[in-house]
N, C-alpha and C positions, 0 to 999 in steps of 0.2 A: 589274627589275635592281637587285642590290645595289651601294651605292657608301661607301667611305667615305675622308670630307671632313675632313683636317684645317686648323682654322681658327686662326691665331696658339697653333699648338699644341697646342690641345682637339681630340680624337676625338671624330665623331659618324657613326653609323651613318648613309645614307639610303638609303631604300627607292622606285622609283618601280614602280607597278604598273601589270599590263598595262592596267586601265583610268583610269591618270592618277592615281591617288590618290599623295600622298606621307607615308610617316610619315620621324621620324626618331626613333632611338634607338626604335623602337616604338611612337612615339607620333603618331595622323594628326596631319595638318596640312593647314589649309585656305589655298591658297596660288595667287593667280594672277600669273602673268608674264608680263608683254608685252612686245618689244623695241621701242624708242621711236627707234632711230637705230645708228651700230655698235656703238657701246660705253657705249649709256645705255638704261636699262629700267625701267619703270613693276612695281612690285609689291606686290601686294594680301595684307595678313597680315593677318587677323582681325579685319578692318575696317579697318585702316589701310591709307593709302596712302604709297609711299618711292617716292622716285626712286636709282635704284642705276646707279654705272659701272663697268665689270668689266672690266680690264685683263686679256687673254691675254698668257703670256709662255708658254716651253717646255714648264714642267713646275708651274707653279704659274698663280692668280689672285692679283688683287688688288681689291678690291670695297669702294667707296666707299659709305659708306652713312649716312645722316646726320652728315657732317663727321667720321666715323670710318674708316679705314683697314685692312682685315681683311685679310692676306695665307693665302693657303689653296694646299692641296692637293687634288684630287681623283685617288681611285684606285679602277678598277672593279675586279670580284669577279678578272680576270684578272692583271692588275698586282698584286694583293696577292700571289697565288699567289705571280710570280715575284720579287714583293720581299721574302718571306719566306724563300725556297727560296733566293735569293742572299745572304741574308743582310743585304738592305740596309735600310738602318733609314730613317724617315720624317722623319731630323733633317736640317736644309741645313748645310753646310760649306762651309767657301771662302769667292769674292767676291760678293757680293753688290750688287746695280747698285739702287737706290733714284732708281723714275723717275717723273714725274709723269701721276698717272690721268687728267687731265683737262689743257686747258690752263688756264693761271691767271695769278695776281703771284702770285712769294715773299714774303711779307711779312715771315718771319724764317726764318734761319739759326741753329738755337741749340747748335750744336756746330763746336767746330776740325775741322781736320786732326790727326792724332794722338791726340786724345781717346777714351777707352774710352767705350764705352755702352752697359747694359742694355738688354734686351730689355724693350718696353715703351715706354721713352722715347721724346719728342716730339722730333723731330732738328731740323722743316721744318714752318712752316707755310705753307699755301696755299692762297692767297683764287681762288676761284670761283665764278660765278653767286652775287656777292655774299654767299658763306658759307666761313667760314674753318674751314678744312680741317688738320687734326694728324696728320701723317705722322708712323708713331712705329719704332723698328727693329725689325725681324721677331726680331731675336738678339742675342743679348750678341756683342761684337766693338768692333773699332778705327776710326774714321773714319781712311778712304785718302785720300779726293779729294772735294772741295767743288769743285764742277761751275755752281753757281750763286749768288750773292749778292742779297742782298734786295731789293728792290723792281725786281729781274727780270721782265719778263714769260717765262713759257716755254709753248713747245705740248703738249701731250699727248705720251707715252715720253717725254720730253726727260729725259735723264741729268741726279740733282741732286746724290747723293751714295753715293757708293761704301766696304762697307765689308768688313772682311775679319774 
């Protein structure tokens, strides 16, 4: 089955086939994935080994991945159908809840209320299993609501920053 994945923006085609092989954009990949707990997973690229946590929300992920932060899309070959046919495009708009993957300490807040922020930017850092973690915004937008202050601890979802 074809799927395709957008990841902080970037389009990539994936392909899973019937017998387990995966490319992307057409090209194989050698990729094994284990799930280690609910929302933490052991995975094997190319000899290397990551520990990865994959946050389900409605209609996106968010996937921690070496102290980096990927927010993502995945849409099967159905879903493009009708998000074409509707017209609706792959971009988020609106509010936007910025919640923490994992539980952790904030260690910093590096943004007001009110403050504009590119897309890109490090909003939130957050220490986990001793490795600090840069939560960055999915989108250019306004900080609404600072939900957290530093040297917080918070759980896993815990609402930290809201922006529109």
């Amino acid at each position: 089955m074809k799927y395709v994945t957008i990841i902080n923006d970037k389009e990539f085609e994936i392909e899973i086939g019937n017998d387990g092989r995966l490319t992307v954009n057409g090209e194989p990949r050698d990729v094994d994935f284990l799930p280690l707990g609910p929302a933490l997973y052991s995975v094997l690229r190319q000899h290397s080994s990551h520990e990865v946590v994959i946050d389900v929300h409605d209609d996106s992920y968010e996937v921690l991945m070496s102290g980096r932060l990927y927010t993502g899309r995945v849409l099967d070959e159905r879903a493009q159908l009708l998000a074409a046919r509707s017209g609706g495009g792959l971009i988020d708009s609106g509010e936007i809840s910025i919640k923490a993957p994992m539980p952790g300490l904030v260690i910093a807040v590096l943004v007001d209320e009110g403050q504009a922020v590119t897309k890109g930017q490090t909003i939130i850092i957050l220490e986990s299993m001793k490795m600090q973690n840069e939560l960055k915004a999915p989108r250019d937008g306004v900080v609404q609501r600072i939900s957290v202050e530093a040297h917080q601890s918070v759980e896993q979802n815990k609402l930290l920053i809201t922006l529109t």
